[in-house]
VEXDREN-2710 file (C-alpha; in Angstrom, 1 decimal):
% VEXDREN-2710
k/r/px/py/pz
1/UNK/38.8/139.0/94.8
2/UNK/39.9/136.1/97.1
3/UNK/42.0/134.6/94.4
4/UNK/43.8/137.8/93.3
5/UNK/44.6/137.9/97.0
6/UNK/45.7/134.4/97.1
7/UNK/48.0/134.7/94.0
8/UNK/49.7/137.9/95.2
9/UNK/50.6/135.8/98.4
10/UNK/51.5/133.2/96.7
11/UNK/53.4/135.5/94.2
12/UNK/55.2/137.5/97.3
13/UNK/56.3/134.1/98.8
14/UNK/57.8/132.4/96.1
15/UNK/59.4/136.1/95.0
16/UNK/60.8/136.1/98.9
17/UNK/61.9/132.0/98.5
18/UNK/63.8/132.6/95.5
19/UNK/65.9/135.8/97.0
20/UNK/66.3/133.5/100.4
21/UNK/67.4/130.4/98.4
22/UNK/69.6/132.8/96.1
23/UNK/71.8/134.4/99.1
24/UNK/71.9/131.2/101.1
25/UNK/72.8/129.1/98.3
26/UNK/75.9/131.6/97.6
27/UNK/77.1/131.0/101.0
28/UNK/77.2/127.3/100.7
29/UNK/80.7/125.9/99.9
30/UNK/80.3/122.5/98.6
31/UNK/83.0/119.9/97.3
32/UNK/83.5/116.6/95.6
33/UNK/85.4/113.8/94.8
34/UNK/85.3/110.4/93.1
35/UNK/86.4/107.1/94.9
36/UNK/87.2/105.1/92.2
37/UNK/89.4/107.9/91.0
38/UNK/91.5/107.9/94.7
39/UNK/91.4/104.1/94.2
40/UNK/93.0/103.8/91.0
41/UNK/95.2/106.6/91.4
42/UNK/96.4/105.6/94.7
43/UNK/99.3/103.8/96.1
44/UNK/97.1/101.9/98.8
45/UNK/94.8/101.6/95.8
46/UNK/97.1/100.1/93.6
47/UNK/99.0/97.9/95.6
48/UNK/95.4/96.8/96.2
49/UNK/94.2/96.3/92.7
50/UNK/97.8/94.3/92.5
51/UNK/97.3/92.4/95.2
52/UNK/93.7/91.3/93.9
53/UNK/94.9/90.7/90.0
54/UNK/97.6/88.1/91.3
55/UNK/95.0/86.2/93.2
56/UNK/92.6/86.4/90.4
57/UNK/95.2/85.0/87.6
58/UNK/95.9/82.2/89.7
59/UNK/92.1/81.4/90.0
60/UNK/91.6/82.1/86.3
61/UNK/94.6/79.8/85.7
62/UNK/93.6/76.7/87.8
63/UNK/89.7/77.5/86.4
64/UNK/91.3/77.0/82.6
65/UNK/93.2/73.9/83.7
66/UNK/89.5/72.3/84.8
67/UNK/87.8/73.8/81.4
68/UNK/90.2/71.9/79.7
69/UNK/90.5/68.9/81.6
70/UNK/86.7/68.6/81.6
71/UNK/86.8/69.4/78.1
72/UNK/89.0/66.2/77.0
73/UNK/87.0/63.9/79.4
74/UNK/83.9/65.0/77.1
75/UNK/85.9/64.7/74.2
76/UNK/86.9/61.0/74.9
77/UNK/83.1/60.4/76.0
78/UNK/81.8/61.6/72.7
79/UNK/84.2/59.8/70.5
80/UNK/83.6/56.5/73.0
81/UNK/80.4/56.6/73.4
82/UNK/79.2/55.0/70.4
83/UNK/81.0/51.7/71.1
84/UNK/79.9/51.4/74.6
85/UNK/76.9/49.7/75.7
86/UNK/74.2/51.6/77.4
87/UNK/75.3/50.6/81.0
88/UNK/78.6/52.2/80.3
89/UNK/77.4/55.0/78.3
90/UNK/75.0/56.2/81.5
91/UNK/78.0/55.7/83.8
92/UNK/80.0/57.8/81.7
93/UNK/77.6/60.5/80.9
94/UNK/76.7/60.2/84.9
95/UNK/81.0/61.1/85.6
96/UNK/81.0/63.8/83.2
97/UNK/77.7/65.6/84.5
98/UNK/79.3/65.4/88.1
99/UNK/82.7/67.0/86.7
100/UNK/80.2/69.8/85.2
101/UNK/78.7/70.5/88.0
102/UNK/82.0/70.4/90.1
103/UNK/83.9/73.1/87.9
104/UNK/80.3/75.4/88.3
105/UNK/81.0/75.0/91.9
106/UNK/84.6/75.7/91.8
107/UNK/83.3/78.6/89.5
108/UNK/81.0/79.7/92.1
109/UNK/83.7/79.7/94.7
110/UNK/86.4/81.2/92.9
111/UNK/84.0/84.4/92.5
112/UNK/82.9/84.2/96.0
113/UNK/86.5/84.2/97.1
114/UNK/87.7/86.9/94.7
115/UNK/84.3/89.3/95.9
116/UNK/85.5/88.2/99.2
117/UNK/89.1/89.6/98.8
118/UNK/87.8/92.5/97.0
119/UNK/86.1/93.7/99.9
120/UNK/88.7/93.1/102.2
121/UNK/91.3/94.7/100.3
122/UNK/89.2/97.7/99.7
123/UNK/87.0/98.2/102.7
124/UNK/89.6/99.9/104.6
125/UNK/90.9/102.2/102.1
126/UNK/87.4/103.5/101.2
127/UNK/86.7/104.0/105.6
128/UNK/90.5/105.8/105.3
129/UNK/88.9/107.9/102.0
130/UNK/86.2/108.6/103.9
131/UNK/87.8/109.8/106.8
132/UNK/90.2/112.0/105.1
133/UNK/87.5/113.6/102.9
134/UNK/85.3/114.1/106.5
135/UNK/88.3/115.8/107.8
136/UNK/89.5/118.0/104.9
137/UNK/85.3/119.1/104.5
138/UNK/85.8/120.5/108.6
139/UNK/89.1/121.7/107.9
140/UNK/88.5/124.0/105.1
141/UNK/85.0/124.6/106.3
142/UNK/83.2/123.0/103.6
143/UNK/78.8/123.0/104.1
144/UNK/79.1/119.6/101.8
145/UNK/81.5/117.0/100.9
146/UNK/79.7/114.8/98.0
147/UNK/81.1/111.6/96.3
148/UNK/80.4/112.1/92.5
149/UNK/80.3/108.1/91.8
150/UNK/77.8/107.3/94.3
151/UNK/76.3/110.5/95.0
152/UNK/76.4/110.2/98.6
153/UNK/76.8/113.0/100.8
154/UNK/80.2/111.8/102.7
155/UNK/80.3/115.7/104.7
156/UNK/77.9/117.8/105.8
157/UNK/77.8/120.9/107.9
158/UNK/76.0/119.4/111.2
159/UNK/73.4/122.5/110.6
160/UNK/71.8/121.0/107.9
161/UNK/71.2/117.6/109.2
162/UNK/67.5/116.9/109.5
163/UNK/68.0/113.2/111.2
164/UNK/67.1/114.4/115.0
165/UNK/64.1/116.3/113.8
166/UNK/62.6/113.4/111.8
167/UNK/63.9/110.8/114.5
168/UNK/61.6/112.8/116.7
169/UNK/59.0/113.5/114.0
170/UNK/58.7/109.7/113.8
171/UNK/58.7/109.1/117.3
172/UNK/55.5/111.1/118.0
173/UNK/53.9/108.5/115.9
174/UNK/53.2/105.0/117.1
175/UNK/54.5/101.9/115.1
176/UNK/52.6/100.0/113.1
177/UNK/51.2/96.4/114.0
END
């Protein structure tokens, strides 16, 4: 009897959630966009993307010019190496290992630099993106503004935000040692 009881509620409940969650969800107004769309399509973006492209052919261009310098010296060492004595042939091998290991390190820098330049060029155009979507979602009254490539929620109707309620949630509970 207690479980026939317990089901109906249950059944009552859910039957009362799903017409709740059907008339609120029919009043939401939700939009979306993709970044890397607005970047490539862009002027900022693609003065940008320009911008980045020239720097990176010139690093790709004095990269090549080490490759291939590095690649002769090893030629030379291969085809010389058999007439050298074993002195010479250490000294040799010990110069080309050190030209290795300073074209990885250009390598390694050139990428650093270029991520480096990527983010400058693009960190402000993605805050201005931002901005612009934050302010069209109050405009035209939008509940949610989501960004499709990263699936972040970029507006939100202040109603829904739950961050005070589990700031003070947590705050009832002491911190860990």
């Amino acid at each position: 009897m207690k479980m026939t009881k317990f089901v109906s509620l249950g059944l009552i409940i859910g039957v009362f959630v799903f017409v709740s969650g059907t008339a609120w969800s029919a009043s939401l107004k939700i939009a979306y966009f993709d970044i890397q769309t607005v970047l490539d399509k862009s002027r900022w973006g693609q003065q940008a993307k320009q911008e980045f492209n020239l720097k990176k052919q010139k690093i790709q261009t004095e990269m090549e010019a080490k490759a291939k310098q590095f690649k002769s010296l090893r030629e030379e060492y291969e085809k010389k190496s058999s007439i050298l004595d074993e002195n010479a042939r250490a000294k040799k091998a010990k110069e080309l290992l050190g030209k290795q290991q300073e074209g990885e390190k250009a390598l390694m820098e050139s990428n650093a630099e270029l991520n480096k330049l990527s983010n400058e060029l693009t960190a402000p155009i993605v805050d201005k993106i931002l901005e612009i979507s934050t302010n069209i979602g109050k405009k035209e009254k939008y509940d949610f503004v989501i960004e499709v490539g990263k699936g972040g929620i970029v507006y939100a109707n202040d109603d829904y935000d739950l961050t005070k309620k589990i700031i003070d949630e947590l705050n009832k509970v002491s911190p860990r040692k």
